[in-house]
Residue frames relative to the residue before (quaternion, step in Angstrom):
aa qw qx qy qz dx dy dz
X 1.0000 0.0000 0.0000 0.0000 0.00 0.00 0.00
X 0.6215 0.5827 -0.3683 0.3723 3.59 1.08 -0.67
X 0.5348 0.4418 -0.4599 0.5543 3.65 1.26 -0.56
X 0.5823 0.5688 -0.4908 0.3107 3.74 -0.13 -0.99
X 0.6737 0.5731 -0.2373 0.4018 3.31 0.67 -1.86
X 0.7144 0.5126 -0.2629 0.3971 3.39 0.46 -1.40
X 0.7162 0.3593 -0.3067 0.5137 4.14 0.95 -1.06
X 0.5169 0.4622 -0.6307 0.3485 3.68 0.68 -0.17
X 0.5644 0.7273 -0.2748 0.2775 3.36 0.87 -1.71
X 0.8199 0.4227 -0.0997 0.3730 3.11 0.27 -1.63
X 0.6096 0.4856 -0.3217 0.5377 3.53 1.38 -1.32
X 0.5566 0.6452 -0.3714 0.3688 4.05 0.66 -0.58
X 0.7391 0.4223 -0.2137 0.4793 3.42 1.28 -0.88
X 0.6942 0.2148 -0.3785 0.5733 3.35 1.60 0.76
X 0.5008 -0.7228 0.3537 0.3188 3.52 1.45 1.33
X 0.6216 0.3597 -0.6525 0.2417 3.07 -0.14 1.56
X 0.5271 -0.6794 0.4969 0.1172 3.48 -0.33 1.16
X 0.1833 -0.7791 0.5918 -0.0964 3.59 -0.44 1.72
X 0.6581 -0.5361 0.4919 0.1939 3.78 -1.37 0.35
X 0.3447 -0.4368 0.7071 0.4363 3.49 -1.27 -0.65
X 0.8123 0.3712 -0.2248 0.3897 3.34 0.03 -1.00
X 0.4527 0.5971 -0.3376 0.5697 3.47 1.21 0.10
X 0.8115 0.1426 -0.2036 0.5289 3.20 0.16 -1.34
X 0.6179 0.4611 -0.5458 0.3281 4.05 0.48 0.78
X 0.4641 0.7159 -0.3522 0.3848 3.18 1.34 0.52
X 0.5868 0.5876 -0.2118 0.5153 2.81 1.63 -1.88
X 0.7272 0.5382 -0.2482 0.3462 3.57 0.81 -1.08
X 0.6328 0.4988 -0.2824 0.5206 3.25 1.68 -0.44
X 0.5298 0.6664 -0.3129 0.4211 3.54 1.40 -0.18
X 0.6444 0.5944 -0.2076 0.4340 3.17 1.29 -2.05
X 0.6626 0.3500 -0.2586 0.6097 3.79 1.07 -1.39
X 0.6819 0.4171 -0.5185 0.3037 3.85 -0.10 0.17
X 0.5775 0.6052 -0.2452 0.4900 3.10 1.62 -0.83
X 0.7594 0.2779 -0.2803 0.5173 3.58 0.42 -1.00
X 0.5371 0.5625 -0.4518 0.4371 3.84 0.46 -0.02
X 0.6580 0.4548 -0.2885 0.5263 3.83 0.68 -1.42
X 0.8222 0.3180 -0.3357 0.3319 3.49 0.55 -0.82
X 0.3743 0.7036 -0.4624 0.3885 3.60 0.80 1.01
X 0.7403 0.0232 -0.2509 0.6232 3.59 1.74 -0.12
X 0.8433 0.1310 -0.3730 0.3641 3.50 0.81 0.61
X 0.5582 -0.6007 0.3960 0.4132 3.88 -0.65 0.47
X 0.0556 -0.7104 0.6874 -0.1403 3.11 -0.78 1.71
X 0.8337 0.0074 0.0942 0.5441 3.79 0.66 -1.28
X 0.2411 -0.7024 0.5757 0.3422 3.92 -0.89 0.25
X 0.4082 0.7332 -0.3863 0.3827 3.88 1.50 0.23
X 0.1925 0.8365 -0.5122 0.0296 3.77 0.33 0.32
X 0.5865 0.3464 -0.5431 0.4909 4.17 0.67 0.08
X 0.6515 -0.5426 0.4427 0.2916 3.11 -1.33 0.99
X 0.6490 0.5626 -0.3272 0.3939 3.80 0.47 -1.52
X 0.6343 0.4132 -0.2983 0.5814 3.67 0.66 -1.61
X 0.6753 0.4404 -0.4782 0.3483 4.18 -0.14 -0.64
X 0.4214 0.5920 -0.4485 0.5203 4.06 1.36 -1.21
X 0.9169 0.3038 -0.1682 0.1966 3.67 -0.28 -1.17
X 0.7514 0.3764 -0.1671 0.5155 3.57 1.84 -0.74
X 0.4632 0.6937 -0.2132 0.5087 2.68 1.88 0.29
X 0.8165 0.3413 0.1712 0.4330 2.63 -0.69 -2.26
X 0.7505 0.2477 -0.1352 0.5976 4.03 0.32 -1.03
X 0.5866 0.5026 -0.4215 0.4750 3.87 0.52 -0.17
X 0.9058 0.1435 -0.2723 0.2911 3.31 0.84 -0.86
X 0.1117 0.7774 -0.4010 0.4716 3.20 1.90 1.52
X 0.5916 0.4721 -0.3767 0.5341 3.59 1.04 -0.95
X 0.5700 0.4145 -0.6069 0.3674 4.00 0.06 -0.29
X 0.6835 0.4643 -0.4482 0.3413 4.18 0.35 -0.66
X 0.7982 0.3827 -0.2144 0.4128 3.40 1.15 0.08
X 0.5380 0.5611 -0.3356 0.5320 2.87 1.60 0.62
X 0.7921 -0.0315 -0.0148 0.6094 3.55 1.43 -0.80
X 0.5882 -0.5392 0.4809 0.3633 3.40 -1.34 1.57
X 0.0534 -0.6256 0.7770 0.0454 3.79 -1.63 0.57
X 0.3849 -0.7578 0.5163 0.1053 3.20 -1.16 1.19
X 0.3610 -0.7691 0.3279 0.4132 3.26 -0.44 0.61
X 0.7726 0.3507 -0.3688 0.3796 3.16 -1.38 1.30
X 0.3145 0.8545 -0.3611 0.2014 3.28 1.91 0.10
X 0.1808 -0.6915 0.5724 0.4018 3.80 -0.58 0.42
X 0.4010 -0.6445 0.6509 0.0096 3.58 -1.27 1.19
X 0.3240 0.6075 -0.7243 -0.0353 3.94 -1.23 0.26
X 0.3335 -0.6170 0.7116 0.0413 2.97 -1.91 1.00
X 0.3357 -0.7619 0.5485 0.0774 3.34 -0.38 2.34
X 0.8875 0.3004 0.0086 0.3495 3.40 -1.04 0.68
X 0.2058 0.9179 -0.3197 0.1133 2.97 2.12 -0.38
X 0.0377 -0.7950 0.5799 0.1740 3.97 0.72 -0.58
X 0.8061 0.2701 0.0363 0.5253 3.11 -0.80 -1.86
X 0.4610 -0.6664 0.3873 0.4398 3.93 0.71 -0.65
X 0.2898 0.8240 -0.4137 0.2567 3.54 1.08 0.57
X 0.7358 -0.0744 -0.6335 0.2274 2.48 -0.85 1.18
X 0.4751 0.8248 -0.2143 0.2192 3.58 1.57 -0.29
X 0.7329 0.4215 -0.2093 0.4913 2.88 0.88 -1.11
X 0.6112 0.4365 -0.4632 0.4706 3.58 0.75 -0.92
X 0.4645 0.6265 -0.4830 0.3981 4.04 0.56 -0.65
X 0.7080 0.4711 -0.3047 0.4289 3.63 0.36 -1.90
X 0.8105 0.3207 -0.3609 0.3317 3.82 0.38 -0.90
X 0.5459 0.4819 -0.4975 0.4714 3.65 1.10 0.29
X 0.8346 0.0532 -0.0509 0.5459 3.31 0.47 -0.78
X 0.2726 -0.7264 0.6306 0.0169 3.51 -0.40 1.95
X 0.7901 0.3794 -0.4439 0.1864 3.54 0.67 -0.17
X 0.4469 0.6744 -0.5222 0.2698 3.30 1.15 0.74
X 0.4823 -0.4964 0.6586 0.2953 3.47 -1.86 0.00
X 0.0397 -0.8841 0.4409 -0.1498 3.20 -0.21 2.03
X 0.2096 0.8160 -0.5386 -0.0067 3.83 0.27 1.24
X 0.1940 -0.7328 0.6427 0.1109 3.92 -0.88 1.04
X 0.3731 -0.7467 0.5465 -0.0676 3.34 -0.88 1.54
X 0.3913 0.6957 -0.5770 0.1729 4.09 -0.95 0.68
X 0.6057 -0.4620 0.5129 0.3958 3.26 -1.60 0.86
X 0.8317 0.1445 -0.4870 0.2242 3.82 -0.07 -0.92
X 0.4354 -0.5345 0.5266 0.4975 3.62 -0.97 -0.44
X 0.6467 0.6065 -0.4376 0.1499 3.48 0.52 -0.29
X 0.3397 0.8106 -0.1953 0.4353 3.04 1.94 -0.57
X 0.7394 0.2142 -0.1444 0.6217 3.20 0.07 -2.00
X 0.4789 0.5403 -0.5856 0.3685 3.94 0.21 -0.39
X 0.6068 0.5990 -0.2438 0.4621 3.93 1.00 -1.08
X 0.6851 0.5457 -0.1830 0.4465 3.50 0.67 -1.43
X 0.5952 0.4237 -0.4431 0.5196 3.52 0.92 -1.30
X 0.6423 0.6233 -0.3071 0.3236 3.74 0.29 -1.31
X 0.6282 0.4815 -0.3295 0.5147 3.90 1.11 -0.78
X 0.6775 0.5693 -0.2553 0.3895 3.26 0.93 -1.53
X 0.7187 0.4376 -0.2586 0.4745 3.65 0.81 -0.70
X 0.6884 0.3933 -0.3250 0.5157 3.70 1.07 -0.71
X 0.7657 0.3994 -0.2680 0.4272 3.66 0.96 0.01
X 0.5912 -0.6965 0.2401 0.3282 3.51 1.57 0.00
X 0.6094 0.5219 -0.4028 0.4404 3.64 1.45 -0.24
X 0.4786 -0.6335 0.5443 0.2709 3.30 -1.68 -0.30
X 0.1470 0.7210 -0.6770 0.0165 3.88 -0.77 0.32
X 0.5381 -0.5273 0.6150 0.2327 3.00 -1.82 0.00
X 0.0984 -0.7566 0.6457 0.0313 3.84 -0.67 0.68
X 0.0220 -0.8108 0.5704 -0.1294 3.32 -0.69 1.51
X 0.4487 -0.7203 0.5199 0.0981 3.90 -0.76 1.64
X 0.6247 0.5450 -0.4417 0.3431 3.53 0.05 0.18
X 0.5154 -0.5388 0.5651 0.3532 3.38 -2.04 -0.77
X 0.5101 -0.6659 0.3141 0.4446 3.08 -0.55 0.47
X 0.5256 0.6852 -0.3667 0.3460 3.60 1.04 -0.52
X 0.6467 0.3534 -0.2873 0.6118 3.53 1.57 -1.29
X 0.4918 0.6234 -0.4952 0.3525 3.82 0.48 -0.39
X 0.5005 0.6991 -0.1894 0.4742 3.47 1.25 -2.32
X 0.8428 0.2032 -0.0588 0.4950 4.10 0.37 -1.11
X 0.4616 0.6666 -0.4588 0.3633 3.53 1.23 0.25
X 0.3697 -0.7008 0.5091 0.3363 3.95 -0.21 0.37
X 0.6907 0.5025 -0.2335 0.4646 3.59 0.73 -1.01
X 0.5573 0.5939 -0.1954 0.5464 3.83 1.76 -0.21
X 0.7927 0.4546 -0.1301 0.3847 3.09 0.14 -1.98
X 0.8389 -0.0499 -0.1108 0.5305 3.59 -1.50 0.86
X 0.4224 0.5798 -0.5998 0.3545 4.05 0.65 0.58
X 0.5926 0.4960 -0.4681 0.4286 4.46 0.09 -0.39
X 0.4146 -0.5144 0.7330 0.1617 2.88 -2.15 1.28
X 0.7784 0.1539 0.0484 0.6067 4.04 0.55 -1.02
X 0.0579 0.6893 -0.7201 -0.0548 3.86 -0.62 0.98
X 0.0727 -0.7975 0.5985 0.0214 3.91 -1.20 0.58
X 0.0454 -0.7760 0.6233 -0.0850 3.45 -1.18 0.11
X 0.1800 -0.7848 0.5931 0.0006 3.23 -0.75 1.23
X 0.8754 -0.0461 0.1191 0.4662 3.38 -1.43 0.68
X 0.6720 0.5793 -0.3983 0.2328 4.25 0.50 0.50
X 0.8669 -0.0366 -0.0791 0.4908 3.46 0.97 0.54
X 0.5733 -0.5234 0.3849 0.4992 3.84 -0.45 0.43
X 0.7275 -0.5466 0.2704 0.3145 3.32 -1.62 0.62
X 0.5639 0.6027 -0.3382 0.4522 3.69 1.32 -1.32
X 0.6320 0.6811 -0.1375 0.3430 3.84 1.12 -1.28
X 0.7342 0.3498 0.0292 0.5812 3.08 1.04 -2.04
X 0.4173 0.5989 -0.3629 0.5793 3.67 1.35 -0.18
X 0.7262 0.2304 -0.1807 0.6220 4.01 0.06 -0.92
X 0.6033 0.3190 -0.5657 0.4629 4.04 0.27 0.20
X 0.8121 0.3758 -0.2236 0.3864 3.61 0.12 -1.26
X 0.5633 0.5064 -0.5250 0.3881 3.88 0.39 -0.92
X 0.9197 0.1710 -0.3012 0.1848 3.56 -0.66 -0.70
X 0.4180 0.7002 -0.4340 0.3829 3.20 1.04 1.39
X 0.1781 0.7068 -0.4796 0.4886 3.16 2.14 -0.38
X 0.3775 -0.4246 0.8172 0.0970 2.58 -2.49 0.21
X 0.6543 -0.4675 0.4788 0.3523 3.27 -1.26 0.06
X 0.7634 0.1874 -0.0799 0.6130 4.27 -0.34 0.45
X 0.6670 0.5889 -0.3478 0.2956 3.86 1.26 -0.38
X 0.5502 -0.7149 0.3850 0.1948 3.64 -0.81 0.20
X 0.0070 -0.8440 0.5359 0.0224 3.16 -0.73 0.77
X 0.2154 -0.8194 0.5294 -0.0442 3.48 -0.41 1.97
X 0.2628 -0.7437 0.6022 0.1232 3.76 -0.57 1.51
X 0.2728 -0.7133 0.6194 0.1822 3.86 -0.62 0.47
X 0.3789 0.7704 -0.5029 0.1001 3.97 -0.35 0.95
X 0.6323 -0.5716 0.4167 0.3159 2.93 -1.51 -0.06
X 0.8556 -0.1544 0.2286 0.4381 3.17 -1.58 -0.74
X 0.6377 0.3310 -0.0785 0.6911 4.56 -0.36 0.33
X 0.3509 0.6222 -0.6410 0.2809 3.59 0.32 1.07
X 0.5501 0.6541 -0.3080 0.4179 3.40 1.20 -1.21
X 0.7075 0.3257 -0.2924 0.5548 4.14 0.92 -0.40
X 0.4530 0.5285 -0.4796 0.5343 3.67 1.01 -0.53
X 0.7393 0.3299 -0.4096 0.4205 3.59 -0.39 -1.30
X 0.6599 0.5200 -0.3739 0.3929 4.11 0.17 -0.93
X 0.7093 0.1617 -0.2942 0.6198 3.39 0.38 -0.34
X 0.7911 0.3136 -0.4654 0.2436 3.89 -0.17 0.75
X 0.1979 0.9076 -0.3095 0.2033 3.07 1.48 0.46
X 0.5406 0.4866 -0.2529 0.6380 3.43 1.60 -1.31
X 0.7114 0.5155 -0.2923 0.3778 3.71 0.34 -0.57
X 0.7088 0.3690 -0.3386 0.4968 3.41 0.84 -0.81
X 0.6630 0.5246 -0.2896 0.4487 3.69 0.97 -0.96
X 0.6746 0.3644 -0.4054 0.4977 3.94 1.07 -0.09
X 0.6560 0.4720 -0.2495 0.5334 3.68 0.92 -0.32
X 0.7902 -0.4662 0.2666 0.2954 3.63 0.94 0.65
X 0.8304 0.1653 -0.2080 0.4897 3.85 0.48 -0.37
X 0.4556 -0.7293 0.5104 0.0094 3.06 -1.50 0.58
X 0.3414 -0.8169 0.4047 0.2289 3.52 0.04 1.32
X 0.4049 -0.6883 0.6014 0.0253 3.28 -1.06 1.79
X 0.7089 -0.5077 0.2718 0.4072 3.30 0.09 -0.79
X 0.5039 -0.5902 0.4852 0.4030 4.12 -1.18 0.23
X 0.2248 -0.7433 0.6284 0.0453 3.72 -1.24 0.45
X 0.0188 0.8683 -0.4931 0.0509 3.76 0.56 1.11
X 0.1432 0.7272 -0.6709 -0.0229 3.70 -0.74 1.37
X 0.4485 -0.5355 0.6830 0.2136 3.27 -2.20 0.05
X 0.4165 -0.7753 0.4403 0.1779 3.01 -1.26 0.91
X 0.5294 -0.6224 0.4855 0.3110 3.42 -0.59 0.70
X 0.4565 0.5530 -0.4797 0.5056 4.50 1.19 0.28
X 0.8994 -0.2847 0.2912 0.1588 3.24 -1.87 -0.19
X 0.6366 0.5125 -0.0414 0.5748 2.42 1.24 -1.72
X 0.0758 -0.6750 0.6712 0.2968 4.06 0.59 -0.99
X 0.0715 0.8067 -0.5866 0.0079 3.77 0.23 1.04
X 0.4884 -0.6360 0.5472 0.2400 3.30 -0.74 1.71
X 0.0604 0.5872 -0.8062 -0.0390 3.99 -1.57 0.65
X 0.0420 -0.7129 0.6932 0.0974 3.18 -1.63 -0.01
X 0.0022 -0.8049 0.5891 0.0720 3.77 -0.89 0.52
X 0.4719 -0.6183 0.6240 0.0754 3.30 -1.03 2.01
X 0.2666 -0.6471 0.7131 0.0401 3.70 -1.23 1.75
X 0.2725 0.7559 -0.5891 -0.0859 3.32 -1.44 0.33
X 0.5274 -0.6756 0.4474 0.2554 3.71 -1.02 1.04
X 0.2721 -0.6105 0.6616 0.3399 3.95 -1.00 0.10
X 0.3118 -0.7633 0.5622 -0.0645 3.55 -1.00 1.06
X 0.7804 0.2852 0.2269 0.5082 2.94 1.10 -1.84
X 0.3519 -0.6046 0.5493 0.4571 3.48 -0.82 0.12
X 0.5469 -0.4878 0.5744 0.3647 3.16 -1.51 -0.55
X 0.5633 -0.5203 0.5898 0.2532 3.58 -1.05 0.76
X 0.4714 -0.6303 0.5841 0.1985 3.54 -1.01 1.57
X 0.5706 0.6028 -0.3323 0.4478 4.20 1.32 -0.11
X 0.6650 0.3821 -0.1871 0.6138 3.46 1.17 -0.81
X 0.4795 -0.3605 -0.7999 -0.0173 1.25 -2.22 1.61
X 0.3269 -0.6460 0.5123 0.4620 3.96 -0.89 -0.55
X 0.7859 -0.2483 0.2824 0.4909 3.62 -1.41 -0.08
X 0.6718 -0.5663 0.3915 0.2732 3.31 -1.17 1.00
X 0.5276 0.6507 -0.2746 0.4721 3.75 0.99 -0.87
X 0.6869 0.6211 -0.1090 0.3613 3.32 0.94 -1.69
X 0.7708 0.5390 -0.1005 0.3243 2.87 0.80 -1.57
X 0.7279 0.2827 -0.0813 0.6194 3.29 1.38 -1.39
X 0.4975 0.5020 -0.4326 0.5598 3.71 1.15 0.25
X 0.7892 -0.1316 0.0193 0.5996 3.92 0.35 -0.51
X 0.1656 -0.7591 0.6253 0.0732 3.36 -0.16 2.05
X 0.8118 -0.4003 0.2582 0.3377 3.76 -1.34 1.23
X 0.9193 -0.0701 0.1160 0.3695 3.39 -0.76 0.95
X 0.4276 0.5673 -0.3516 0.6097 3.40 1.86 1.21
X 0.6315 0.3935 -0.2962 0.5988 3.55 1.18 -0.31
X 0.6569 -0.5394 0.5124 0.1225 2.55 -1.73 0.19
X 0.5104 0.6210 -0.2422 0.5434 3.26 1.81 -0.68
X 0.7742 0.4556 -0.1970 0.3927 3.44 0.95 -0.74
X 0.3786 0.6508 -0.4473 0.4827 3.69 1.78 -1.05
């Protein structure tokens, strides 16, 4: 009960108001999570209290950074550990929830949360680059996200061209977003979305660790060029090379 207590607590101090039953889910997550990651590398977070808060309440700030409609189909690029997704799915069960990653061992992990906690998601094997060129993928999301997996110019050419048309695309970061966004501007604005606006919280931990998440709108389609080959992308991220000027 003391974890429960602690995420209602904590998530309140960034006004979003959690359950009992919510937060005995969350608790069934935390112990599936910190148990699994004793033989495989899921998190480098191991006290339970600090995982409630860089975890669990960090990725709570996306419901207060951007309106979700109800019934929205949601993916969470990169999704590892399930951050920001899953906590999303148990506040709001009424989304269409699919969490994407290269490993399978992961989502093999996810399916396992999802069943011991009662929600539904989709679990999807790929990169996001081959996802990015999948017809049955591409421009289909109401809300595309990503936590903490690659500078903006980078994570811009994974995530933009999964948007929908009018749909959103929420960057989960830290501290130094304000220079990320300046030097990816040319990148978001050739690949379709249009910067809405920044969304700066403090954490409720010790530290008050500063996050911020960067909104953008789809405007545009994506170019039938984006994303390119995975190599590509993080070898010359968009409009950082010279190759691109």
């Amino acid at each position: 009960m003391e974890i429960q207590n602690e995420l209602i607590a904590l998530a309140k101090e960034i006004g979003v108001k959690v359950t009992p039953a919510q937060a005995a889910q969350f608790e069934t997550y935390l112990g599936l999570l910190l148990e699994r990651n004793e033989v495989m590398n899921l998190t480098a977070i191991t006290d339970p209290h600090e995982a409630v808060v860089k975890h669990f309440v960090d990725s709570l700030t996306l419901l207060k950074a951007v309106e979700i409609k109800k019934g929205a189909k949601l993916i969470d690029v990169g999704t590892g550990a399930g951050f920001p997704g899953l906590p999303v799915k148990i506040m709001r069960p009424d989304i269409e929830l699919t969490l994407l990653d290269s490993l399978n061992k992961r989502l093999v992990f996810l399916q396992d949360v999802c069943k011991a906690i009662g929600v539904e998601a989709t679990c999807i094997h790929k990169r996001a680059e081959e996802a990015g060129r999948d017809v049955k993928l591409r421009e289909s999301f109401d809300v595309v996200t990503a936590r903490a997996v690659a500078n903006m110019n980078t994570l811009a050419e994974y995530c933009i061209p999964l948007v929908k048309m009018k749909g959103i695309f929420a960057a989960m970061k830290g501290p130094g977003l304000a220079e990320e966004m300046a030097l990816a501007k040319r990148a978001v604005s050739t690949l379709g979305c249009k910067i809405v606006k920044n969304v700066p919280f403090t954490l409720p931990d010790a530290e008050h660790s500063e996050r911020n998440i960067a909104v953008m709108q789809k405007i545009a389609f994506t170019p039938k060029t984006y994303p390119r080959h995975g190599g590509t992308i993080t070898k010359k991220p968009l409009f950082l090379e010279k190759e691109d000027k």
